[in-house]
N, C-alpha and C positions, 0 to 999 in steps of 0.2 A: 399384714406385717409392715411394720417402719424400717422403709432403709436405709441402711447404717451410713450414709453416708450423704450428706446435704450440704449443696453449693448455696451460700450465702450470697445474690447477687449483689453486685459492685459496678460503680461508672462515675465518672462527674457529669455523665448528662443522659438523661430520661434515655437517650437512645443510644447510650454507653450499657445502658441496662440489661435493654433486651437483644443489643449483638451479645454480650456475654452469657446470656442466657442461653440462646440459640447456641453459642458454641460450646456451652455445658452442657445441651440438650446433644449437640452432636456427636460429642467427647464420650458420652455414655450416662451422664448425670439421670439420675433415679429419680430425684428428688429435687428440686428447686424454692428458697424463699425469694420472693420478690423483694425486696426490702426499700421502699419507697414510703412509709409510712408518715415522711415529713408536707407529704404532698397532701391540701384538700380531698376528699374524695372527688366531687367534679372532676380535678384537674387528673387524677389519677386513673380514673375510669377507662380511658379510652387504652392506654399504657397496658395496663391490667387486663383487656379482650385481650392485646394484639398477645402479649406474655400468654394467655387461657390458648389461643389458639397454635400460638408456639408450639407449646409443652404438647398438647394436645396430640397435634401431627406425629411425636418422636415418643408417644405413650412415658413422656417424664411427670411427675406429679409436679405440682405447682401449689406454694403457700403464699399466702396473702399477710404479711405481718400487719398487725395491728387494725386494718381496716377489716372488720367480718361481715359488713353489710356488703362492699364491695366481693368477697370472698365468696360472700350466697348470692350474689347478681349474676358472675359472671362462672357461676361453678363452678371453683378452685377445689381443689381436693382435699383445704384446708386453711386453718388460718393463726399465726403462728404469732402469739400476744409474745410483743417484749412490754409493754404495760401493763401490767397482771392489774384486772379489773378488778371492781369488790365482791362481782356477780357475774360466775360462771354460767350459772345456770341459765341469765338469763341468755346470753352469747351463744348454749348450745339451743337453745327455744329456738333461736332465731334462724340458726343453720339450718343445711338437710342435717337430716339422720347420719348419711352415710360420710360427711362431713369430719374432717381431722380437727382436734386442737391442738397446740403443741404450747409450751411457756419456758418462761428463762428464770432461771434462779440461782444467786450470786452466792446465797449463803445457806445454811444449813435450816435455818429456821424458814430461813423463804420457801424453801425444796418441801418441808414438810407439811408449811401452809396451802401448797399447792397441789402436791398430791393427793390427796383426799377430793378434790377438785373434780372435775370432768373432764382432764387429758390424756391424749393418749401419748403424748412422749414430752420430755423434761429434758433443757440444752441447763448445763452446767459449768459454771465461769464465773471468769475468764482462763484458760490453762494460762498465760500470758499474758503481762499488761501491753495495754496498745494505745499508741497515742492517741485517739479518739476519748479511751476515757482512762487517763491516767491516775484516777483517784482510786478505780477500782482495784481492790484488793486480788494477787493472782492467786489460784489455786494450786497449780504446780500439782506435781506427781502424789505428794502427802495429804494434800486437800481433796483432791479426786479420789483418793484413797479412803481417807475419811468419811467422806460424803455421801460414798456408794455402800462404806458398809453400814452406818448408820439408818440408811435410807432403810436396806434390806426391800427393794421394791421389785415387782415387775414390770412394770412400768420402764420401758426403754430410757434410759439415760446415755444422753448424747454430749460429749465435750464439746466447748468452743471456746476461742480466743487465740490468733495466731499459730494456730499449729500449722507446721513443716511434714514435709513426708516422712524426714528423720526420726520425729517424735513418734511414731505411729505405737509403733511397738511396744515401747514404755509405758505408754496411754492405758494399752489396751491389759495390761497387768493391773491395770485399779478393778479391772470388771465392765469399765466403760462398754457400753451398748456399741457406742458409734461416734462418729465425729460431725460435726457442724463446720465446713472451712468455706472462709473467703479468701481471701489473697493468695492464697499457694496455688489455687486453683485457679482464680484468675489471670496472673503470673504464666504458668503453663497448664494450659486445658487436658493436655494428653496425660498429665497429674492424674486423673478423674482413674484412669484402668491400672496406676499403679495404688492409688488408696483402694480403688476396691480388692485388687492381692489381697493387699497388708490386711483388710479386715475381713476378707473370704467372704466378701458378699455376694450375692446368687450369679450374677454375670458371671465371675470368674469361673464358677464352679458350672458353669456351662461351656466355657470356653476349655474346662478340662476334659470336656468328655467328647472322645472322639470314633468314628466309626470304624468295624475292623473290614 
């Protein structure tokens, strides 16, 4: 199963990355993308063990965006294309088997050029424009709406783009699978046990059950 909820990592420096990993890993984070995709591979190599052994220690999954060679090096649990290649296939050859794909898709037509694909979950956006990429058109409550019924997938569809813990609820009335956040959870780590409430992801429903 994919869960519903994944920290986007964030830093101005390589090791702005993986303290906030670590403290997403701590926080209760399920899921983790590393998102350093601007780096060489050489350079990001070593980055990407110390993150594998991170996650590793705190049993959180760990994605590797855009690098999938590095992803199958270092045994990531996955590797999470914001570059949607030409050739999936080739990218899953190259994995393990037991190996994640995950991809981003901005628009309706991208979402369904993709899913036919070899993924196992679909980040949809932006809910929000963000100043990183201001051109991009937001999807908002209508678009997510749209997009999910259209789809009609099983394929887990996960939102991203500035969402707040406020939004959560409204989100999750498109049908949305889950959420993709960086900043909020960056912002405050302890974030992490109230998005899983709001989306009734397994922790919580552990944390309800109590002995008599």
């Amino acid at each position: 199963m994919i869960p519903k909820l994944h920290y986007l990592s964030q830093g101005n420096t390589l090791q702005e990355h993986l303290g906030n990993i670590q403290k997403a890993c701590t926080s209760g984070a399920e899921l983790v993308v590393l998102q350093l995709q601007q780096l060489k591979a050489k350079k990001l190599l070593p980055f990407a063990e110390e993150a594998r052994e991170m996650t590793a220690h705190f049993q959180t999954r760990l994605m590797i965006q855009d690098h999938y060679k590095i992803a199958k090096t270092i045994k990531a649990d996955g590797i999470h294309l914001e570059k949607n290649p030409s050739s999936f296939s080739t990218i899953r050859t190259h994995l393990y088997s037991w190996q994640l794909i995950g991809a981003t898709a901005y628009h309706l037509e991208q979402a369904q050029q993709l899913l036919p694909q070899e993924i196992d979950y679909l980040y949809l956006g932006p809910y929000k424009n963000s100043v990183e990429n201001p051109t991009t058109k937001a999807l908002g409550i209508s678009g997510l709406t749209l997009l999910q019924e259209a789809l009609n997938t099983a394929t887990p569809l996960l939102a991203f783009g500035e969402i707040d813990l406020q939004e959560v609820k409204e989100i999750l009335t498109t049908g949305i699978s889950g959420l993709a956040v960086d900043e909020a959870i960056t912002k405050n780590f302890n974030s992490i046990r109230e998005f899983h409430r709001l989306l009734k992801a397994s922790s919580t429903q552990e944390q309800r059950h109590s002995f008599q």
